[in-house]
Residue, then its C-alpha position, 0 to 999 in steps of 0.5 A: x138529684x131531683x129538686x126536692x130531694x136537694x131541698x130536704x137534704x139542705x133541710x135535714x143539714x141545717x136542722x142538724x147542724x142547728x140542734x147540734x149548735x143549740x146542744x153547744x150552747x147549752x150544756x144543761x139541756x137535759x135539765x129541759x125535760x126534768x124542769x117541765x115535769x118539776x113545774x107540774x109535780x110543784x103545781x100539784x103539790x101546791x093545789x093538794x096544800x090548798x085543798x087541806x088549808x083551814x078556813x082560818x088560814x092555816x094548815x094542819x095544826x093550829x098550835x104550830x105555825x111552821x105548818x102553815x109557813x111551811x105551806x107558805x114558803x112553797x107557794x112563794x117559791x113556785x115558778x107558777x105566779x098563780x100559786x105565789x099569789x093566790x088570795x089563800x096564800x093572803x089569808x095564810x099570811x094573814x093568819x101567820x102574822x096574827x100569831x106573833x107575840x109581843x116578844x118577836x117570837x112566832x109560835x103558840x105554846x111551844x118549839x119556839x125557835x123552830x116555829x120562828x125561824x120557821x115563819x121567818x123563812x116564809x115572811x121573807x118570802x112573801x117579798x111584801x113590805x108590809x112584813x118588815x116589821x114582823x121580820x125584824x121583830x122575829x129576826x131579833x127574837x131568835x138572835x136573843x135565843x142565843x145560848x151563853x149558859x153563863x153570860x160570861x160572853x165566852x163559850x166554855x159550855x158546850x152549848x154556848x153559840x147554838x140555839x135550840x128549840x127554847x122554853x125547857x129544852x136545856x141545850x142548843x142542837x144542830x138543827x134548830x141552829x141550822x134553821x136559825x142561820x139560815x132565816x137569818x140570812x134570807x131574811x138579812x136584807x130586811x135588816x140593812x134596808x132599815x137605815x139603822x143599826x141591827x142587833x147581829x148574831x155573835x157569828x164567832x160563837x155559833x161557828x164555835x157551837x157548830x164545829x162542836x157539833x162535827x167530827x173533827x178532832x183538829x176543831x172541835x175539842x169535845x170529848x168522844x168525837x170522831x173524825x170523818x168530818x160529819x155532824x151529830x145533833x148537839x154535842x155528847x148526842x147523836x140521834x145515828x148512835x155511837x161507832x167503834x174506832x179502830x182504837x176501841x173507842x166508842x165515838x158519836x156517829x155523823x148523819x146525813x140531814x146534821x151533815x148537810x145543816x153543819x155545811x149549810x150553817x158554816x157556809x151562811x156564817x161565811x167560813x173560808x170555803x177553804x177551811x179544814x172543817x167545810x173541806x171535811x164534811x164535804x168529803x163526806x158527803x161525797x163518800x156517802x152520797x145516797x137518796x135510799x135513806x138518810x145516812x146513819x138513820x134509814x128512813x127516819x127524817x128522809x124528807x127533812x134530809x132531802x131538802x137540807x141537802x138540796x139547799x146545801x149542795x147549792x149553797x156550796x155551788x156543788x153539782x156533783x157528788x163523786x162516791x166512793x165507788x168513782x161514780x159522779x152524781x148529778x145530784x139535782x137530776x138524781x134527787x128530783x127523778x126521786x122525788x117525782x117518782x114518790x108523788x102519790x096521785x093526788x099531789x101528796x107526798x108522806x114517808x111511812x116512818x113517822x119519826x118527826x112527824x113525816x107521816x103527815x102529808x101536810x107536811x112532807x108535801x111542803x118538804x117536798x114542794x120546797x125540795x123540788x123549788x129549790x133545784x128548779x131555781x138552781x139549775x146551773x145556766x148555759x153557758x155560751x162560750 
């Protein structure tokens, strides 16, 4: 064998044994590919929500704020620092800020829980110490909106515990709960930092509230419930409808975005991991794990469910999905690709059902963007053995 020969035989060795020594060292290479193609795709989505900013600061609709802190939160979230600290991003802020009432609250002229949590959300992503106070003014307005229809301190009305939209809506619903518990939570750092004590969330209600919300027969003692453990938007409702049980009986039928924000929910109220409800619902998700559509609703709210679900899924720690047919999805690779493949030219994202206004790119985008942010940042870590 010629020296050169040898050499390039030596080469050839050490290169393999070097990429097969890298590979058992991480086990998530595949993650590589996706995560550069994550970071454009965000990139573009965030350039295209900058485009569509008003000069006053906000996005889309000056009557509601969750517009613009929606925006907001999915320039904060990027791994591209230009986008998080962009002088737009500033202004939006700016804007945000300067629509807090006097009673915490952060809204216009209605919606107010989800503007609220909504802005709560993004304010706690700014990172900024000049937001404290804002924050802790939000963080006890949606506490207050607490439901206990009979101030009795106990939960006899089926609503007690929850929260809904506030204003004239007379009942507490899974979403608006949902949203609550989680800005609650991202923003419970700014509460402990202040020295003294906090008003809290009554967290034995609203597990209380949540429960009445699933398809449990052993924990949720409403009427007409079913018992695949999913979740339906407020007790005696389901925007999915009703279903036939063997029994004859017509009970709420579960869907896939309430399911994902009843695990959510259950898991930032620290419910045992073990618990018969978290187990329950988490056996449904894996039997009807798909990304063709929201389950239970089609193409309605496809967006919304996206990034619930991602934020669930990590939340549980969760990196596969097992569907009744045996098959295991790796759900982050699954629901980034669709994401990505939705991605019109110009950074945008819109779902052609106009229900809860998914038509708008404003929105969807943000949806979107945020969607993708979270799988980046929870990618699991290689682990070296």
């Amino acid at each position: 064998m010629n020296i050169l020969a040898h050499t390039l035989r030596i080469i050839g060795v050490s290169m393999l044994a070097t990429n097969l020594l890298h590979a058992a060292e991480n086990q998530h290479a595949p993650y590589l590919s996706i995560k550069l193609e994550m970071e454009h795709a965000i990139n573009k989505g965030n350039k295209f929500l900058k485009q569509k900013q008003d000069p006053k600061g906000f996005w889309n609709n000056e009557q509601i704020p969750a517009y613009t802190a929606l925006a907001l939160t999915a320039a904060r979230r990027s791994p591209n620092d230009a986008d998080a600290n962009a002088d737009h991003i500033k202004k939006g802020y700016e804007w945000l800020v300067s629509t807090q009432n006097k009673d915490g609250g952060i809204y216009v002229k209605g919606l107010a829980n989800y503007n609220t949590s909504t802005s709560l959300m993004a304010l706690a992503a700014s990172g900024d110490p000049a937001h404290k106070e804002p924050i802790l003014k939000a963080r006890r307005f949606l506490i207050n909106l607490q439901q206990d229809w009979d101030t009795k301190g106990d939960t006899d009305n089926p609503n007690d515990g929850g929260i809904g939209y506030g204003g004239t809506y007379p009942h507490s619903d899974m979403s608006n709960t949902y949203l609550s518990i989680e800005a609650l939570k991202l923003s419970e750092s700014f509460a402990k930092d202040t020295g003294t004590k906090q008003p809290e969330l009554n967290w034995k209600a609203a597990i209380k509230f949540v429960s009445r919300t699933q398809n449990l027969e052993a924990t949720n003692d409403q009427p007409g419930i079913g018992n695949d453990g999913s979740f339906v938007y407020f007790p005696g409702n389901s925007k999915a409808g009703t279903e036939e049980q063997a029994d004859g009986r017509q009970t709420l039928r579960g869907y896939g975005s309430m399911s994902y924000a009843g695990l959510l929910s259950f898991i930032y109220a620290d419910l045992d991991e073990n618990d018969i409800r978290i187990k329950a619902v988490i056996t449904w998700l894996n039997d009807n794990y798909t990304l063709e559509e929201n389950p239970g609703l089609g193409n309605q709210g496809r967006y919304y469910y996206y990034q619930v679900m991602a934020k669930a899924l990590n939340a549980a720690g969760i990196d596969t999905l097992t569907t009744k047919d045996g098959v295991k999805h790796d759900w982050r690779k699954e629901l980034a690709t669709r994401i990505l493949s939705n991605q019109k030219p110009d950074g945008s994202w819109v779902n052609k059902n106009s229900r809860w206004w998914e038509n708008e790119p404003e929105l969807i985008t943000a949806y979107a963007v945020i969607t993708l942010e979270q799988i980046y940042h929870s990618i699991p870590q290689a682990r070296k053995k």
